[in-house]
C-alpha positions in Angstrom: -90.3 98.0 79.1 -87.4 95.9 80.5 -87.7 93.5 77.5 -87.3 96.0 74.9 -83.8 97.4 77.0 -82.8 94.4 77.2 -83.2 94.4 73.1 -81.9 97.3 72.3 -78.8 96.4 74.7 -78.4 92.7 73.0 -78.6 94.8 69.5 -76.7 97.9 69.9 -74.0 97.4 72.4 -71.6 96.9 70.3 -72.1 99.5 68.3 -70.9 103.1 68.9 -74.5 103.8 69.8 -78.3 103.6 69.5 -80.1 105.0 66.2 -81.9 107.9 66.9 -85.4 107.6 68.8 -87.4 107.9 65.7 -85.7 105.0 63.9 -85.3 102.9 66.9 -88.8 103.2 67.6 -89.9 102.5 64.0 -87.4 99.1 64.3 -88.6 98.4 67.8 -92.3 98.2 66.4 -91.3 96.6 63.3 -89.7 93.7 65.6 -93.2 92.8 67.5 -93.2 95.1 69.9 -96.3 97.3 71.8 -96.4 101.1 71.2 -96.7 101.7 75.0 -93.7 99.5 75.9 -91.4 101.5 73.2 -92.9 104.8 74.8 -91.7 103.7 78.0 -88.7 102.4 77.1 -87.6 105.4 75.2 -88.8 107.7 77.3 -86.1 105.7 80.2 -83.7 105.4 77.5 -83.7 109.7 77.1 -83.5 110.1 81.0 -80.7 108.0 81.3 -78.8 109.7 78.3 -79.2 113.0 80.1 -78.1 111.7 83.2 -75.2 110.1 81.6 -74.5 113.4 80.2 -74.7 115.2 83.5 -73.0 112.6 85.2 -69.2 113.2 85.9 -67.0 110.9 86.8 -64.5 113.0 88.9 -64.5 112.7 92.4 -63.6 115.4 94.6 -60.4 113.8 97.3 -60.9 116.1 99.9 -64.0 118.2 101.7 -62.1 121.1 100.3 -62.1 120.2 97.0 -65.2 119.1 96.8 -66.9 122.5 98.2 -64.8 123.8 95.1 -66.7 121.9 92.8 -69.8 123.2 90.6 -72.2 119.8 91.0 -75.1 119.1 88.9 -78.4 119.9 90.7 -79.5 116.4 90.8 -76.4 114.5 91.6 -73.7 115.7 93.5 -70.2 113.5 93.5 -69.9 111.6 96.3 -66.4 111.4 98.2 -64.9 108.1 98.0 -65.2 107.6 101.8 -68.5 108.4 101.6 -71.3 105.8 102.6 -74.8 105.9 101.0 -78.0 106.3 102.9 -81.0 104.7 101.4 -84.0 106.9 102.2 -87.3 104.5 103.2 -89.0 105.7 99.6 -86.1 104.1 98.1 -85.7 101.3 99.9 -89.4 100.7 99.2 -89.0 100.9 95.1 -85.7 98.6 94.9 -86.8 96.0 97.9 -83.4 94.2 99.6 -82.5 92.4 96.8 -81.7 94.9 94.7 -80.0 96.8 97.1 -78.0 94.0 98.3 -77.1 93.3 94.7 -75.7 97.2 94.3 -74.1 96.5 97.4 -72.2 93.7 96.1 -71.2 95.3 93.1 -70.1 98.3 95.3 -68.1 96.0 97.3 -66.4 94.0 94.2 -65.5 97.4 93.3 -67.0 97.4 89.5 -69.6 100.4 90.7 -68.5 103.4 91.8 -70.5 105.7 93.5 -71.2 108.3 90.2 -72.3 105.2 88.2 -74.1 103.5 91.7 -76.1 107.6 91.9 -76.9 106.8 87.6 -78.3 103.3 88.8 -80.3 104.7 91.5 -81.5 107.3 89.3 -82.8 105.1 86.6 -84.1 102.6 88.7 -86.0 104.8 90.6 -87.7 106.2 87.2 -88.4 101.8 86.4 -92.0 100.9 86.8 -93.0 98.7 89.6 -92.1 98.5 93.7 -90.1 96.7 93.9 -87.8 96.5 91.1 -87.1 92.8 89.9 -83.4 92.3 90.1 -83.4 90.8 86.6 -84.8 94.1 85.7 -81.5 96.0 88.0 -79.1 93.9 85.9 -80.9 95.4 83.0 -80.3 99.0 84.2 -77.1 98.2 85.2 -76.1 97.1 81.9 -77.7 100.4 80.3 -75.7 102.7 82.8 -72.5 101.0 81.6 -73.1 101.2 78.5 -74.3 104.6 78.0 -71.1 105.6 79.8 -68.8 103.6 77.1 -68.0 101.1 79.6 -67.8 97.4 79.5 -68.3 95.3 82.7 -65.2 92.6 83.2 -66.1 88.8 81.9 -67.2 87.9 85.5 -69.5 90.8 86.5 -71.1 90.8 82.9 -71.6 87.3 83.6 -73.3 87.8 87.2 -75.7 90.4 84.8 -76.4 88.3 82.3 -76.6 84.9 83.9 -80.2 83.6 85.3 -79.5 82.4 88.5 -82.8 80.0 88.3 -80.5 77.9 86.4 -77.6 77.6 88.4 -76.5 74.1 90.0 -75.4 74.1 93.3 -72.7 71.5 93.7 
């Protein structure tokens, strides 16, 4: 599934968006690959659009404020004090890595927390316990772009780059 993201994301990213399912899926098959895969895939690629959708990027200031706001029923917005808890099931799925690597990102400050709950969401729908983190920078690349965002040079490059290759000096 993560290699056909990964395609779609190489191909369409640039783009104001993805073709619709149908025609994706008849390009996607066309290109080499398995039915089951481009299921998957798609059927990932329609969760996150809804949770994109659903997702809004307003965070409340104050406890006040944020009892006064309407939140979805999956997600509600975080406070930006707030500090996430990792329930065991989830720490299970996305293994340290992965959560270190969020971590990180959270720390850099390049994910907030509505885009860090979009992340967990989607990851938590990915196949497999526990997530590869190549597969995370896949997801995390998807969340940003389904929210019209583009990483800066230096996190898109800590996405994209394998760090098997890296030379330590």
């Amino acid at each position: 599934m993560f290699e056909v993201l990964a395609f779609v994301y190489e191909n369409y990213y640039a783009d104001e968006g993805c073709p619709e399912p149908a025609h994706l899926q008849r390009k996607l098959s066309a290109v080499g690959f398995e039915s089951d895969e481009i299921e998957d895939a798609l059927a990932w690629l329609q969760g996150l659009n809804s949770a994109a959708r659903s997702a809004r990027p307003r965070v409340p200031e104050t406890l006040e404020a944020a009892a006064n706001v309407a939140a979805e029923p999956w997600l509600r917005q975080p406070l930006a004090t707030s500090v996430r808890i990792y329930p065991s099931y989830e720490q299970n799925h996305l293994g340290t890595q992965c959560l270190g690597f969020i971590r990180f990102l959270e720390w850099a400050g390049v994910l907030p927390a509505h885009l860090r709950e979009v992340v967990l969401d989607r990851a938590m729908a990915a196949p497999g316990a526990p997530v590869a983190l190549d597969d995370l920078k896949v997801i995390i690349l998807m969340v940003f772009w389904s929210f019209g965002l583009e990483p800066d040079a230096l996190v898109l490059d800590e996405l994209c780059d394998d760090a098997n290759e890296r030379v330590a000096h």
